[in-house]
C-alpha positions in Angstrom: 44.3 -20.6 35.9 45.1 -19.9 39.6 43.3 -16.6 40.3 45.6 -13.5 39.5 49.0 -15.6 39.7 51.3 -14.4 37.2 53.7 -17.2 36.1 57.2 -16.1 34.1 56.3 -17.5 31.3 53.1 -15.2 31.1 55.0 -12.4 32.5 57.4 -13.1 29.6 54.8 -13.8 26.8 52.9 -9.8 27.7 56.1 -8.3 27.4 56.1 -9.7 24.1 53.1 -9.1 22.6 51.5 -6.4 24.4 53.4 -3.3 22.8 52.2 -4.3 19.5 49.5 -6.5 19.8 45.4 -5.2 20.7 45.0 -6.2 24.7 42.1 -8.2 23.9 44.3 -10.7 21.7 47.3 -10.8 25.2 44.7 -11.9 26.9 43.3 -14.7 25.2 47.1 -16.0 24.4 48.3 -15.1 28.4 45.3 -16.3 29.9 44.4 -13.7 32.0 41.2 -11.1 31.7 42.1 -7.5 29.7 41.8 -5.5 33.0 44.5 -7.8 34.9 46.8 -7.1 31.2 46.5 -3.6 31.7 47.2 -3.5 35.5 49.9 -5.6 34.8 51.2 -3.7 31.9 51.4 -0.7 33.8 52.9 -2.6 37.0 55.9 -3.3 34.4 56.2 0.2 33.0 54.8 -1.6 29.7 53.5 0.5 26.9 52.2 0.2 23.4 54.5 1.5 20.3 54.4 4.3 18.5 54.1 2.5 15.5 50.8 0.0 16.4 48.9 2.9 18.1 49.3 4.8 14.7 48.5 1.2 13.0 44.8 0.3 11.6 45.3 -3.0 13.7 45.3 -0.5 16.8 41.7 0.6 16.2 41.8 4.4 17.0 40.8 7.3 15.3 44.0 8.0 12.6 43.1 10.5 10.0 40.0 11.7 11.3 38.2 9.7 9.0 37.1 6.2 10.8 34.0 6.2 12.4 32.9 9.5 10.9 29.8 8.0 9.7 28.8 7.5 12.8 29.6 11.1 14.1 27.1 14.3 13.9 27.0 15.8 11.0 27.7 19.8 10.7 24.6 21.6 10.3 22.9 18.1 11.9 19.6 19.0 14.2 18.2 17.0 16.8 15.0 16.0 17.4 14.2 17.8 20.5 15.2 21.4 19.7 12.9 24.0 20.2 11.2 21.4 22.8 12.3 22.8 26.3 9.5 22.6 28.6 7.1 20.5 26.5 5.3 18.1 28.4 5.6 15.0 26.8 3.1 11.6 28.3 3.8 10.5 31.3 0.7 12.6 32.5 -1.2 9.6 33.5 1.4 8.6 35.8 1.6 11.6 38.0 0.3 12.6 41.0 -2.2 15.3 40.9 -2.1 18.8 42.5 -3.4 18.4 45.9 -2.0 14.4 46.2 -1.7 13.1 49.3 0.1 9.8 50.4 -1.7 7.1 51.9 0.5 7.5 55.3 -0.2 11.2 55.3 -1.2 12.3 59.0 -3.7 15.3 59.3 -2.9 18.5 61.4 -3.9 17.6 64.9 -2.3 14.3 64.6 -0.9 12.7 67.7 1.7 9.9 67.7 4.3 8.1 69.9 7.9 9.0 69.0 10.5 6.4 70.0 11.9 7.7 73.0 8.6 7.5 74.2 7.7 11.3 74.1 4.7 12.4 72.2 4.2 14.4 69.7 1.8 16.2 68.0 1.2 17.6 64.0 0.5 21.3 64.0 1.2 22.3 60.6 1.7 21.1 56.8 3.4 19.6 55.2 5.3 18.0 58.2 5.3 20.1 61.1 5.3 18.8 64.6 5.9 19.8 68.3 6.3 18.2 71.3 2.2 17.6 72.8 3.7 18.6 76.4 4.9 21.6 75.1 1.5 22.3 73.0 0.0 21.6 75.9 2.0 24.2 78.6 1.9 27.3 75.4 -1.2 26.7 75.4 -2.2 27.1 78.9 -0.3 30.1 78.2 2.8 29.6 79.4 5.9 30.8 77.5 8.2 28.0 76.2 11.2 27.0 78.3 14.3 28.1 78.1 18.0 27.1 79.6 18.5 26.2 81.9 15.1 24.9 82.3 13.3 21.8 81.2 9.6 21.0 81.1 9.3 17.9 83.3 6.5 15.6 83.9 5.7 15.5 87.8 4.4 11.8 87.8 7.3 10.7 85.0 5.1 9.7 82.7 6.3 10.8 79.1 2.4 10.1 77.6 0.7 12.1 80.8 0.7 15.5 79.0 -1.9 17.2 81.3 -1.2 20.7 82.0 -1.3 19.4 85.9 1.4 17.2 85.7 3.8 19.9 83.7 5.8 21.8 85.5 9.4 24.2 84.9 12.6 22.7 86.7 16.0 23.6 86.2 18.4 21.1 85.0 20.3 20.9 88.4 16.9 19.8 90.2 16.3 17.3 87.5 19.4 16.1 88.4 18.9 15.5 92.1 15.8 14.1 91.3 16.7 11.7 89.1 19.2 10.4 91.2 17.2 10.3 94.1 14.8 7.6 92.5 18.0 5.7 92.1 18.4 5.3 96.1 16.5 2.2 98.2 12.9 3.1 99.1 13.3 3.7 103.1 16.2 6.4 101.8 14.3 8.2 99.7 11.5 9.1 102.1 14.4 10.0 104.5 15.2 12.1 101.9 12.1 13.4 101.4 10.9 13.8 105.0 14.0 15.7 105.7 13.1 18.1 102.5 9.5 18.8 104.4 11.2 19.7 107.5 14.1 21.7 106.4 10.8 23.5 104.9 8.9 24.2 107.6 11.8 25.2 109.9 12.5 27.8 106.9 9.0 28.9 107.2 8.2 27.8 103.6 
């Protein structure tokens, strides 16, 4: 067959049969799988009779008495009642109270995130804070808020000494950042124009 092409003549044979013949048998004499008969079918505004659906050849349910040996019986118990909450095998398999993963890091734990920060595990089951902020609380130094930033003074993400932490505002970050950006001999311009502006200010 070519794929889902429908030729007349098939179009012509499912509008014969399909109202009063079981799907399964259209396909096999149309040549084209049950779920393209149906799709079809209902493209074409195509429906089965009144009489086959109430027919034995249709195979549903017609006087409520096919297939009622395999239905529930009234009265009919199953074989778990009365079983809710029963532990049933399967104990083997479980993990234990207490069971810990094999990639489970201890409290204390220090690790390299991937934008290069570290950070450090200070609780269970997965707790974990920055290490340069660990480090500044615990120097005791309150935590930073907006506008500020806790910045490292050499830029160096993994240099979390309390020395090379210190508070700047988001503007100065700013500035600073895009002074690295500049040639060499302009930044210490830059820079020796900052210390002199400082000492005429008296600072």
């Amino acid at each position: 067959m070519n794929g889902n092409q429908w030729t007349p003549a098939q179009i012509k044979l499912l509008c014969e049969l399909y109202p009063h013949k079981r799907t399964a048998e259209v396909a096999v004499a149309v040549g084209h799988p049950a779920s393209s008969i149906y799709h079809k079918a209902a493209q074409l505004g195509i429906t089965k009779t009144t009489e086959f659906i109430k027919s034995e050849a249709s195979g549903r349910l017609l006087d409520g008495t096919k297939g009622i040996g395999n239905r529930f019986q009234k009265g009919h118990k199953t074989w778990n009642k009365g079983m809710k909450g029963l532990q049933i095998g399967g104990v083997e398999t479980r993990f234990a109270k207490g069971h810990k993963p094999r990639n489970h890091k201890p409290v204390g734990t220090v690790v390299i995130r991937t934008d290069g920060y570290m950070q450090t595990k200070i609780a269970e089951p997965n707790v974990w804070k920055l290490t340069h902020h660990l480090v500044w609380e615990q120097a005791g130094n309150t935590p930073p808020v907006h506008p500020f930033v806790l910045r490292f003074k050499d830029g160096n993400q993994q240099n979390c000494t309390i020395e090379n932490l210190e508070l700047s505002s988001k503007v100065e970050m700013m500035e600073k950042n895009s002074v690295q950006t500049l040639p060499p001999d302009l930044r210490k311009a830059i820079q020796l124009h900052g210390v002199l502006l400082r000492r005429i200010n008296g600072r």
